[in-house]
DOSE-369097 format. One record per atom (N, C-alpha, C): residue in three letters; residue number from 1; atom name; chain; z, x, y. Coordinates in Angstrom, 1 decimal. Layout:
N
<atom "ALA"; NUM; "CA"; "A"; <Z; X; Y>>
...
END
This chain:
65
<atom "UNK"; 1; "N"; "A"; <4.1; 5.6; -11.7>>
<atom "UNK"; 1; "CA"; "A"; <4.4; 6.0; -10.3>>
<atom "UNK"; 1; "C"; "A"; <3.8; 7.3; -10.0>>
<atom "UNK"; 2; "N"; "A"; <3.7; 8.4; -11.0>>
<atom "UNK"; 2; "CA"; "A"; <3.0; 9.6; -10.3>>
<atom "UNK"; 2; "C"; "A"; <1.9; 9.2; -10.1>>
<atom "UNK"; 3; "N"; "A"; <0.7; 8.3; -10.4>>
<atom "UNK"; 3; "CA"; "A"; <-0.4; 8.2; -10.6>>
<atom "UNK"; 3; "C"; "A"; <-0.4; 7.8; -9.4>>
<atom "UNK"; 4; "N"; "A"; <0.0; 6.9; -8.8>>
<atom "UNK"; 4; "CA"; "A"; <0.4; 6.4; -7.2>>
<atom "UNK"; 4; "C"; "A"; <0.6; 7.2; -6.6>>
<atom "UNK"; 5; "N"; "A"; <1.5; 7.9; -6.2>>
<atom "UNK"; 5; "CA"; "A"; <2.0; 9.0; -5.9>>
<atom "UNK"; 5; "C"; "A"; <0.7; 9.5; -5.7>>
<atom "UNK"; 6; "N"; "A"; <-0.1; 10.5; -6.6>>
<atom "UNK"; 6; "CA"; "A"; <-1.1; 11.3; -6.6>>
<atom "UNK"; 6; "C"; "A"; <-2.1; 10.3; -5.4>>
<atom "UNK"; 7; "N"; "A"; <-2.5; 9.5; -5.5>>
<atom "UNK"; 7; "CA"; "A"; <-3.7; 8.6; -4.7>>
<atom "UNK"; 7; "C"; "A"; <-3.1; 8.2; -3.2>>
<atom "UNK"; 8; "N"; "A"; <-1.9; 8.4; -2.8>>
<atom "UNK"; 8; "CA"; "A"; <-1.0; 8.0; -1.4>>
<atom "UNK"; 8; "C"; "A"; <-1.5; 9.6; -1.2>>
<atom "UNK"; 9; "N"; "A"; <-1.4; 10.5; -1.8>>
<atom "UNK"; 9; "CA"; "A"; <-1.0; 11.7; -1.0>>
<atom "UNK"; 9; "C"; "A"; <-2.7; 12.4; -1.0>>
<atom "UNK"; 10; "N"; "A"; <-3.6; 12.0; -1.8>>
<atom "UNK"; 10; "CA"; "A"; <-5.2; 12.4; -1.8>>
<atom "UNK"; 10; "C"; "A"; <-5.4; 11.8; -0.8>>
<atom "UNK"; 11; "N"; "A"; <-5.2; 10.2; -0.6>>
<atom "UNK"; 11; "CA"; "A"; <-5.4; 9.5; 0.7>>
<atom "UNK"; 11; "C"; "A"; <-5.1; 9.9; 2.2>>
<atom "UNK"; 12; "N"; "A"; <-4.1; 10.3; 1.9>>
<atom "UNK"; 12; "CA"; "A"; <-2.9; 11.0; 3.3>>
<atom "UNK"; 12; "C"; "A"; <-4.0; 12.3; 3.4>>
<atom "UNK"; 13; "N"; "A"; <-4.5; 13.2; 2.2>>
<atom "UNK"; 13; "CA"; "A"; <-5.1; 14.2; 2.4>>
<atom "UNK"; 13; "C"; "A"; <-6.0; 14.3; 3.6>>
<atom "UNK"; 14; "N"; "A"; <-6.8; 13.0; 2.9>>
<atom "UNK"; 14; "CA"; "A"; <-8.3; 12.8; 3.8>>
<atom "UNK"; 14; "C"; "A"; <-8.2; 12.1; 4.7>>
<atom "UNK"; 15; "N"; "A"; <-6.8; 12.1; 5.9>>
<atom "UNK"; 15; "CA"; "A"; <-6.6; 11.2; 6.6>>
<atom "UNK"; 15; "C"; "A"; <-6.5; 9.8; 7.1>>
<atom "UNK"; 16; "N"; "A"; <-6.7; 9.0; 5.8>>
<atom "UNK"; 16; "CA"; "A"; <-7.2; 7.6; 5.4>>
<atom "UNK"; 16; "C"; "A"; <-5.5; 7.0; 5.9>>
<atom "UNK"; 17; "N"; "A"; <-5.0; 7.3; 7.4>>
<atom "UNK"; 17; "CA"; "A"; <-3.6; 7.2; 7.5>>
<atom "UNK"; 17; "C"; "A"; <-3.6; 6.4; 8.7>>
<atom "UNK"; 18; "N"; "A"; <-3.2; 5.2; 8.7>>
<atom "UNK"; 18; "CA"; "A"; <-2.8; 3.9; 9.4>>
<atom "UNK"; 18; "C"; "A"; <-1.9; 4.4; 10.6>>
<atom "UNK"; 19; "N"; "A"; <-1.7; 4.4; 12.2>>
<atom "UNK"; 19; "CA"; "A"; <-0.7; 4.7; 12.6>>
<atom "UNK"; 19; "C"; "A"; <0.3; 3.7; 12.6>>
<atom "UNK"; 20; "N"; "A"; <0.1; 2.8; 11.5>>
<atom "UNK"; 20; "CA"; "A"; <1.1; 1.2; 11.3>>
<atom "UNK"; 20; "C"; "A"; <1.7; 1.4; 10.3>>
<atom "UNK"; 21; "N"; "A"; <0.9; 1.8; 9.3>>
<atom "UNK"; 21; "CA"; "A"; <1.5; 1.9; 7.9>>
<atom "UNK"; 21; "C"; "A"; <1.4; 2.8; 6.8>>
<atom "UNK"; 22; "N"; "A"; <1.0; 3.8; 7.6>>
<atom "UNK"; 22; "CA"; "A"; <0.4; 5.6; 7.0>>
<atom "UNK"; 22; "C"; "A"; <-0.4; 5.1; 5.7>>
<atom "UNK"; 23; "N"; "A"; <0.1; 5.2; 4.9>>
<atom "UNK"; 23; "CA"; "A"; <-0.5; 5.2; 3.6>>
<atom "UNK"; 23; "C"; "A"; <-0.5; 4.1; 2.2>>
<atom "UNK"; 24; "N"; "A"; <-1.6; 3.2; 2.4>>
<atom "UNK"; 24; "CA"; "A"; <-0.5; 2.1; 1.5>>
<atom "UNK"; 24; "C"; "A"; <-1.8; 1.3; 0.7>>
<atom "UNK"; 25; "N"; "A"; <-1.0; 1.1; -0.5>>
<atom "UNK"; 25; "CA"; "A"; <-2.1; 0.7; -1.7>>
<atom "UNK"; 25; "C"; "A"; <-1.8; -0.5; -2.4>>
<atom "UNK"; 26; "N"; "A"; <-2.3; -1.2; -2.9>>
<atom "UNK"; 26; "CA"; "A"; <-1.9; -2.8; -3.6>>
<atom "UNK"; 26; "C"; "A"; <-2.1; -2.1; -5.3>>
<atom "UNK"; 27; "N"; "A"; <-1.1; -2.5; -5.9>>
<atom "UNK"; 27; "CA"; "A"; <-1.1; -2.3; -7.4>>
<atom "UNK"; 27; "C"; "A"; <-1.9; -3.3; -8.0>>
<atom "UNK"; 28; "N"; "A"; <-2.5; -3.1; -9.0>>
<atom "UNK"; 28; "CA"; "A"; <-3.3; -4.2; -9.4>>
<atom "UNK"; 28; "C"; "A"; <-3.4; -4.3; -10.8>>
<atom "UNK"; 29; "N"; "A"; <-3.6; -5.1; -11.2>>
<atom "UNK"; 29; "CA"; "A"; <-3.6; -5.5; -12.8>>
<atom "UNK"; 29; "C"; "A"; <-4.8; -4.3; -13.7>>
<atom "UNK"; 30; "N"; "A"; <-4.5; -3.6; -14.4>>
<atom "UNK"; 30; "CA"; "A"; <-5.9; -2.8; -15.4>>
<atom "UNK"; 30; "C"; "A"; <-6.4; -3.5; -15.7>>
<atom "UNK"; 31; "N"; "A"; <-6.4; -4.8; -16.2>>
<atom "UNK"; 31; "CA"; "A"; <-6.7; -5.6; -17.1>>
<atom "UNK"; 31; "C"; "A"; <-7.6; -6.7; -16.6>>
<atom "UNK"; 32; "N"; "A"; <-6.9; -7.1; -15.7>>
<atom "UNK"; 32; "CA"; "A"; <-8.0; -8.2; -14.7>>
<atom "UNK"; 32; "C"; "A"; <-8.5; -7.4; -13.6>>
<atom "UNK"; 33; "N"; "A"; <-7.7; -6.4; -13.0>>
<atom "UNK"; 33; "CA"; "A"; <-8.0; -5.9; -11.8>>
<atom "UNK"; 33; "C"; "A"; <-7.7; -6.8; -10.3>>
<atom "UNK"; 34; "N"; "A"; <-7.1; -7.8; -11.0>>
<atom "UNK"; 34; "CA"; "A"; <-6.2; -8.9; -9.6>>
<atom "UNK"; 34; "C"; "A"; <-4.6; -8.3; -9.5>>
<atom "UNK"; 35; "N"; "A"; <-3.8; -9.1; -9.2>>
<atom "UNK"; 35; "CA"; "A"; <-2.3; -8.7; -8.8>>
<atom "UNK"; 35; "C"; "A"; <-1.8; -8.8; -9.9>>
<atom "UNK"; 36; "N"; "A"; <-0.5; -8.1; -10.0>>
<atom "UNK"; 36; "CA"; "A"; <-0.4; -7.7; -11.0>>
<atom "UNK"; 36; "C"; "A"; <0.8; -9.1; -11.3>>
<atom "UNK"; 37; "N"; "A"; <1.0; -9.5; -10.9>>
<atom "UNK"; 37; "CA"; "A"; <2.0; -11.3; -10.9>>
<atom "UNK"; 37; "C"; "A"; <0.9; -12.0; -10.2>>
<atom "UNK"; 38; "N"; "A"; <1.0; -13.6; -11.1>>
<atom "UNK"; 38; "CA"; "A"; <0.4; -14.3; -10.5>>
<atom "UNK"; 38; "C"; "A"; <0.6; -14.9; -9.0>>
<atom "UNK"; 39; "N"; "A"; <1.9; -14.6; -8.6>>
<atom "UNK"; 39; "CA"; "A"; <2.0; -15.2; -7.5>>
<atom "UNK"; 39; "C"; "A"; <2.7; -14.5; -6.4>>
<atom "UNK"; 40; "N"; "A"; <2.8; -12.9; -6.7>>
<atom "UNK"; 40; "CA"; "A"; <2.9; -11.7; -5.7>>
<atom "UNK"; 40; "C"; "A"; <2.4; -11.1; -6.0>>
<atom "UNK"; 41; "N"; "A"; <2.1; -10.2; -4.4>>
<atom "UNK"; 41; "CA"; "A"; <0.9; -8.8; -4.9>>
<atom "UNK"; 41; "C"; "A"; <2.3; -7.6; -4.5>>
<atom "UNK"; 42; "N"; "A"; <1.9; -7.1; -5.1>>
<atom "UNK"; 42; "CA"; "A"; <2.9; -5.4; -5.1>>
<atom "UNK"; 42; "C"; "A"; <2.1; -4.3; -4.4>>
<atom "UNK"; 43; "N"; "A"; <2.9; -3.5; -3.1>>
<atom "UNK"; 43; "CA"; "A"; <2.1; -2.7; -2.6>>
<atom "UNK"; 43; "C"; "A"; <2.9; -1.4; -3.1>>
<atom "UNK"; 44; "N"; "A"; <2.4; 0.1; -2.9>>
<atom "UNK"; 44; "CA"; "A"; <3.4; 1.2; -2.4>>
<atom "UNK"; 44; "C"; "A"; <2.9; 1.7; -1.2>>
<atom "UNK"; 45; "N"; "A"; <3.9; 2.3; -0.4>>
<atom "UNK"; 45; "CA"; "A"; <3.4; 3.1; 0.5>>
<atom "UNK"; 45; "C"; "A"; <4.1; 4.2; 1.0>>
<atom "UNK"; 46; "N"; "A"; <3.2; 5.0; 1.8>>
<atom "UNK"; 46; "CA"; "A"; <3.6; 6.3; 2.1>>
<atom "UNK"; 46; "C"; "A"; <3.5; 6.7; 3.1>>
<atom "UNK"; 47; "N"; "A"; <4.3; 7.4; 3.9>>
<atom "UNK"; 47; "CA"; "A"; <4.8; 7.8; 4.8>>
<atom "UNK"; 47; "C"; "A"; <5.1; 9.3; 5.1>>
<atom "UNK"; 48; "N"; "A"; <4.5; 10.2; 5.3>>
<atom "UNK"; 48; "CA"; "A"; <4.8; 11.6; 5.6>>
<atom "UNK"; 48; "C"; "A"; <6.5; 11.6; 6.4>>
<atom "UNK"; 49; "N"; "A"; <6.6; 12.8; 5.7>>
<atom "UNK"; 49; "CA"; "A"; <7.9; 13.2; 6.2>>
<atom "UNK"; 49; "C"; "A"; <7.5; 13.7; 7.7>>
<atom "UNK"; 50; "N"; "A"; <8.5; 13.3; 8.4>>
<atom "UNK"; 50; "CA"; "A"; <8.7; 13.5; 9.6>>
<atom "UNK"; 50; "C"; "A"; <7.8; 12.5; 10.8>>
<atom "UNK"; 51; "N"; "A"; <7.2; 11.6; 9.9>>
<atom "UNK"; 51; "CA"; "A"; <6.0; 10.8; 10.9>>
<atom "UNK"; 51; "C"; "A"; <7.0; 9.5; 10.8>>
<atom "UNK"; 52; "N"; "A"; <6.9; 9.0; 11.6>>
<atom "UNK"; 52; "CA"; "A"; <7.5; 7.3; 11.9>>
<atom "UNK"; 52; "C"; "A"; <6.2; 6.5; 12.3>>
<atom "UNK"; 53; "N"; "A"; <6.4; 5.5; 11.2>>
<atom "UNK"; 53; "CA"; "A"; <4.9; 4.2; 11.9>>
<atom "UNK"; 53; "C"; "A"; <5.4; 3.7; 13.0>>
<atom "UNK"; 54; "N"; "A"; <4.0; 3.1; 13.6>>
<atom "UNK"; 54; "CA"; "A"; <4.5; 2.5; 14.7>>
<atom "UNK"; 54; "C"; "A"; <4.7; 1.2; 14.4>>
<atom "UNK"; 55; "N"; "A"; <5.5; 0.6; 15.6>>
<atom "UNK"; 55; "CA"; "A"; <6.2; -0.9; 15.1>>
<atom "UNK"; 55; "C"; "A"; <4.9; -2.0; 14.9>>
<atom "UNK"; 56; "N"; "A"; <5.1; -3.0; 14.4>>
<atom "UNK"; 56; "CA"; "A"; <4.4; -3.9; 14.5>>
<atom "UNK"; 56; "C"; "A"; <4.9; -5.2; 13.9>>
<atom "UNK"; 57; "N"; "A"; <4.6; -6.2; 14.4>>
<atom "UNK"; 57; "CA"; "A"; <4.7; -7.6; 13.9>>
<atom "UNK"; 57; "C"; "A"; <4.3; -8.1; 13.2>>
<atom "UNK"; 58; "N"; "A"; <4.2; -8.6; 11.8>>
<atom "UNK"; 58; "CA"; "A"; <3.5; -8.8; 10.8>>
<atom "UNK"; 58; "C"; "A"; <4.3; -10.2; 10.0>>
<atom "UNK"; 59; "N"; "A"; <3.5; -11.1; 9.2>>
<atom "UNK"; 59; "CA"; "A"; <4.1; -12.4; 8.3>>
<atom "UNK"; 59; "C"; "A"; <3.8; -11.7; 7.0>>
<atom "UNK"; 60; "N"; "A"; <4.0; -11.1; 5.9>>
<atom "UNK"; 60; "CA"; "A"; <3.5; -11.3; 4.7>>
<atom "UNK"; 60; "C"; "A"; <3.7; -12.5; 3.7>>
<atom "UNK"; 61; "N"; "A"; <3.4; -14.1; 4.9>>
<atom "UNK"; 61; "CA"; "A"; <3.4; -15.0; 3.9>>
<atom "UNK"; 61; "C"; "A"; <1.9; -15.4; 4.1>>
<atom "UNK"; 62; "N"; "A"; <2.1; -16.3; 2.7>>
<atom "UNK"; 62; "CA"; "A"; <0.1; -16.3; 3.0>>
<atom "UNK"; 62; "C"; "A"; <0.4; -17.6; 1.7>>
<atom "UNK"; 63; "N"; "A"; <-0.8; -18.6; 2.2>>
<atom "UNK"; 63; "CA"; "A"; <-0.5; -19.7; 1.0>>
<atom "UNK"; 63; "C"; "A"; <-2.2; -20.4; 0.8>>
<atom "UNK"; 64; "N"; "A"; <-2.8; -19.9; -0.7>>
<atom "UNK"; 64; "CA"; "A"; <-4.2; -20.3; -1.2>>
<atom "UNK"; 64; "C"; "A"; <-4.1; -21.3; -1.7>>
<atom "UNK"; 65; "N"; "A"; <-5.0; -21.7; -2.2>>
<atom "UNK"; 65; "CA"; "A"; <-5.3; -23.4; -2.9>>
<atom "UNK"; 65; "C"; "A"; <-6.6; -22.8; -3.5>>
END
Protein backbone atom coordinates (compact mmCIF):
# COMPACT_ATOMS: atom_id res chain seq x y z
CA UNK A 1 0.00 0.00 0.00
CA UNK A 2 2.70 2.74 0.61
CA UNK A 3 4.10 2.04 -2.69
CA UNK A 4 0.58 3.06 -4.05
CA UNK A 5 0.19 5.55 -1.91
CA UNK A 6 3.64 7.13 -2.98
CA UNK A 7 2.52 6.89 -7.04
CA UNK A 8 -1.38 8.47 -6.31
CA UNK A 9 0.33 11.33 -4.57
CA UNK A 10 3.60 11.87 -7.30
CA UNK A 11 0.55 11.63 -9.73
CA UNK A 12 -1.72 14.18 -7.82
CA UNK A 13 1.78 16.06 -7.76
CA UNK A 14 2.08 16.49 -11.46
CA UNK A 15 -1.52 17.09 -11.80
CA UNK A 16 -2.27 13.90 -13.67
CA UNK A 17 -5.91 14.55 -11.71
CA UNK A 18 -9.28 13.50 -13.28
CA UNK A 19 -12.10 16.03 -12.24
CA UNK A 20 -14.14 12.44 -12.12
CA UNK A 21 -11.83 10.39 -10.42
CA UNK A 22 -8.77 12.49 -9.13
CA UNK A 23 -6.29 9.98 -8.90
CA UNK A 24 -6.60 6.35 -9.81
CA UNK A 25 -4.37 3.34 -10.67
CA UNK A 26 -5.08 -0.44 -11.68
CA UNK A 27 -2.91 -2.88 -9.53
CA UNK A 28 -1.34 -5.29 -11.59
CA UNK A 29 0.29 -8.55 -11.41
CA UNK A 30 4.63 -8.17 -11.01
CA UNK A 31 4.73 -11.19 -12.46
CA UNK A 32 2.63 -11.19 -15.61
CA UNK A 33 1.95 -7.47 -15.40
CA UNK A 34 -2.01 -8.33 -16.20
CA UNK A 35 -4.68 -8.18 -13.25
CA UNK A 36 -3.88 -9.29 -10.46
CA UNK A 37 -7.13 -12.04 -10.42
CA UNK A 38 -8.07 -13.62 -13.34
CA UNK A 39 -11.30 -12.38 -13.48
CA UNK A 40 -11.21 -8.80 -11.57
CA UNK A 41 -9.03 -5.97 -11.97
CA UNK A 42 -8.31 -3.98 -8.70
CA UNK A 43 -8.02 -0.30 -8.73
CA UNK A 44 -6.89 2.42 -5.87
CA UNK A 45 -7.71 5.72 -5.81
CA UNK A 46 -7.14 9.11 -4.61
CA UNK A 47 -8.77 11.93 -3.79
CA UNK A 48 -7.30 15.10 -2.15
CA UNK A 49 -8.68 16.17 0.93
CA UNK A 50 -11.15 18.67 0.65
CA UNK A 51 -11.73 18.08 -3.29
CA UNK A 52 -15.05 16.15 -4.18
CA UNK A 53 -15.16 14.40 -7.80
CA UNK A 54 -17.56 15.25 -9.96
CA UNK A 55 -20.60 12.86 -10.38
CA UNK A 56 -20.69 10.66 -13.16
CA UNK A 57 -22.42 7.63 -14.53
CA UNK A 58 -20.33 4.75 -15.09
CA UNK A 59 -21.05 0.47 -15.54
CA UNK A 60 -17.84 -1.31 -14.37
CA UNK A 61 -19.23 -4.41 -16.00
CA UNK A 62 -17.39 -5.41 -18.97
CA UNK A 63 -17.61 -9.13 -20.53
CA UNK A 64 -14.34 -10.52 -23.08
CA UNK A 65 -14.23 -13.72 -24.95
Amino acid sequence: MAEARAALERLAAENSVSPFDGVILEYTNRVTGGPVMPTIACYVQFCARGRRPRPIATSAARITT
